[in-house]
C-alpha positions as CSV (number, residue, x, y, z in Angstrom):
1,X,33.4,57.7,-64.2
2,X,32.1,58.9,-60.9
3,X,32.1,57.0,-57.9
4,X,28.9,56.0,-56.4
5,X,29.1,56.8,-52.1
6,X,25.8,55.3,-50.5
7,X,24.8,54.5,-46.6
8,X,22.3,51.9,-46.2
9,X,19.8,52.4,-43.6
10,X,17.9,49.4,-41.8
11,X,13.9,50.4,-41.1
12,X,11.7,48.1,-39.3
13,X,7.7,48.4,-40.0
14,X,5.9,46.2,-37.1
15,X,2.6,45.2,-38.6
16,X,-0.5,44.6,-35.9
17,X,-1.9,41.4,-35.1
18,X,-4.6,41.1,-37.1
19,X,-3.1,42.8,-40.4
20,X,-1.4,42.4,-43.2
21,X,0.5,44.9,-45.9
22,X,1.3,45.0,-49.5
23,X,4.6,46.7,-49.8
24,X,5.8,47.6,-53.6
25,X,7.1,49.7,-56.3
26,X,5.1,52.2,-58.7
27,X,5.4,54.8,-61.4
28,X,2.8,57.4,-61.8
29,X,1.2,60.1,-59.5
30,X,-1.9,58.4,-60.2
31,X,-1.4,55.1,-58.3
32,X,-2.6,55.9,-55.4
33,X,-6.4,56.5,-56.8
34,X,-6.0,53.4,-58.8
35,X,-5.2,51.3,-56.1
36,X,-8.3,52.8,-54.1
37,X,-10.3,51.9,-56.9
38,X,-8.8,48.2,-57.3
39,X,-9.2,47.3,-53.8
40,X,-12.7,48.3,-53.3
41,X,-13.9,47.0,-56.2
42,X,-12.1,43.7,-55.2
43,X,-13.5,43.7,-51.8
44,X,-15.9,46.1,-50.4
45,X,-16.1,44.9,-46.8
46,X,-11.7,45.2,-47.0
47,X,-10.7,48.0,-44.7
48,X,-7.3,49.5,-46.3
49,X,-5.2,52.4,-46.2
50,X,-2.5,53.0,-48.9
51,X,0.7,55.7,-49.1
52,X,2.1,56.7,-51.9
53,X,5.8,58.7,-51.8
54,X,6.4,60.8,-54.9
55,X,9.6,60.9,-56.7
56,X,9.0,64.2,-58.5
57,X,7.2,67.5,-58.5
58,X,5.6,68.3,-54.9
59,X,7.6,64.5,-53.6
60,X,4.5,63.7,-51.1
61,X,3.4,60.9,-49.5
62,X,-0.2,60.9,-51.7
63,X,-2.7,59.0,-49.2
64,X,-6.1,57.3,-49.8
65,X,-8.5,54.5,-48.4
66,X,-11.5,53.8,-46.3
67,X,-10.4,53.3,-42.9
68,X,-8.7,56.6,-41.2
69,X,-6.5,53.9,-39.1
70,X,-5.0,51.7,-42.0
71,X,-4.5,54.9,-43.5
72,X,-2.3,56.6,-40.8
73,X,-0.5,53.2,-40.7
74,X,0.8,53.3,-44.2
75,X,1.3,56.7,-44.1
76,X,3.8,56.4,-41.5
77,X,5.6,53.1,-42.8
78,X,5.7,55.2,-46.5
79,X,7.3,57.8,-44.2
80,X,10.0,55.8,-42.2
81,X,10.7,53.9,-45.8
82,X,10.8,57.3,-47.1
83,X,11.6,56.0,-51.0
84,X,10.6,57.2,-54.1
85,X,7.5,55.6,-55.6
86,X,7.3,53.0,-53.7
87,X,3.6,52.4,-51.8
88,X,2.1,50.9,-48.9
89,X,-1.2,49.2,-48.5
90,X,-2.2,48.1,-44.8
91,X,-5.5,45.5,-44.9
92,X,-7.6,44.7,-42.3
93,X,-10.5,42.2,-42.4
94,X,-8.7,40.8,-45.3
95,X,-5.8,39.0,-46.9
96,X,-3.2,40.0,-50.0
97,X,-4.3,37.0,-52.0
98,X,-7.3,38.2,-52.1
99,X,-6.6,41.5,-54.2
100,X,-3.0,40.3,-55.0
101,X,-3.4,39.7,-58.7
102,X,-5.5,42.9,-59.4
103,X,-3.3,44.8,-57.6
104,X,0.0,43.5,-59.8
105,X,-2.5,44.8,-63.1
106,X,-2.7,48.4,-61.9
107,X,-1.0,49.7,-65.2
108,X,1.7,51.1,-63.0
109,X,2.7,49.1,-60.5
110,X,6.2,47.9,-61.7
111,X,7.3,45.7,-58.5
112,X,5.9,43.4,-55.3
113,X,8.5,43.6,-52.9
114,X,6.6,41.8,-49.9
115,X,2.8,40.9,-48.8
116,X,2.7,39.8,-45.7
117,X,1.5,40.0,-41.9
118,X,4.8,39.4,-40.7
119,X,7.1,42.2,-39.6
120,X,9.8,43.3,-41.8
121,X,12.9,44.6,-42.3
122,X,13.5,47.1,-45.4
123,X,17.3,48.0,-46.4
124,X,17.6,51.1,-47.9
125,X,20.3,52.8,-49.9
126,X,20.9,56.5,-49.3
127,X,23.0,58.7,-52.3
128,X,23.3,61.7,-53.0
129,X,20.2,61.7,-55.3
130,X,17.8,60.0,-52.8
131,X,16.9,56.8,-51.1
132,X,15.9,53.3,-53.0
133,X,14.6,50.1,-51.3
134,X,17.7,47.2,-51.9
135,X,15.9,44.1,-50.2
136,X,12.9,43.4,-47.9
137,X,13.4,40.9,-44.8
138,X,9.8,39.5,-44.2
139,X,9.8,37.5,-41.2
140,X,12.0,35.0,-39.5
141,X,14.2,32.3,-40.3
142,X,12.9,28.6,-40.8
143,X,13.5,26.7,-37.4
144,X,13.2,22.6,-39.5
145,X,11.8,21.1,-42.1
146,X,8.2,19.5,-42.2
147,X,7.3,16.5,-40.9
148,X,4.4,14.5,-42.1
149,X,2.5,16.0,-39.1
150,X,3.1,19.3,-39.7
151,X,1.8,18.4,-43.2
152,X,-0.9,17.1,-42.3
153,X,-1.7,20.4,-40.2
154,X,-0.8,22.9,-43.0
155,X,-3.6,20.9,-45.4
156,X,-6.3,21.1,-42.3
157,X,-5.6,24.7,-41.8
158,X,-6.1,25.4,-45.6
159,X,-9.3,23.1,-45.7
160,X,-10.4,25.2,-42.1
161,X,-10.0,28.7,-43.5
162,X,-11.9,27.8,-46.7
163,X,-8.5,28.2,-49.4
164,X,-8.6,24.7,-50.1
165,X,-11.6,22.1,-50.7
């Protein structure tokens, strides 16, 4: 039996005020078109950007979207992550539970590792063979626990933003 030598490797992807990213695992070439498709047809005013890194063949990052911006975003977290089939998708003008669900159908998406408008932290293994995402940090720690005011907030917010009735 051979013995397995890695590194891990700590990147940092800062997401913008204002937006929020789907980080997760796929399979086939063909993601990246059938996320375009999903997230159009789930929102067509959604401006999105979605990178794709190849684990075989050519090994790109495979790009797509509608807004050049969100685009170069996840093109350059997909980059820094730098893992085999794993994807981006940066959203502006919208939120992942919005598209969430349809995006967990896409035939080949295999894994969610984070949706989020936090930053976060991605550790990733390095071998011989290449480089694999072992956890996702989204966020910070919790500073308390709840009180019945900060309840009473979180329902009002929900209510204000249109989530709850």
């Amino acid at each position: 039996m051979s013995e397995l030598n890695y590194k891990t490797h700590l990147v940092k992807i800062d997401i913008p005020e204002g937006l929020n990213i789907i980080f997760g695992m796929s399979h086939f070439i063909k993601t990246v078109e059938d996320l375009y498709e999903t997230l159009i047809e789930a929102s067509p005013d959604l401006k999105f950007g979605i990178a794709f890194c190849e684990a075989s063949h050519k090994r790109l990052i495979r790009t797509d979207g509608n807004n050049e911006e969100m685009i170069k975003k996840a093109t350059q977290a997909a980059f820094d992550v730098g893992c085999g089939h794993t994807f981006f998708v940066f959203l502006q003008d919208g939120f992942p539970i919005n598209v969430l669900n349809r995006i967990k159908n896409v035939s080949e998406v295999v894994r969610i590792f984070c949706a989020t408008a936090n930053p976060i932290d991605v550790l990733v293994a390095v071998t011989n063979q290449g480089r694999g995402v072992m956890s996702v940090i989204d966020g910070y720690p919790p500073l308390g626990i709840e009180t019945d005011k900060d309840k009473k907030e979180r329902t009002e917010f929900l209510r204000k933003i249109g989530y709850k009735r």
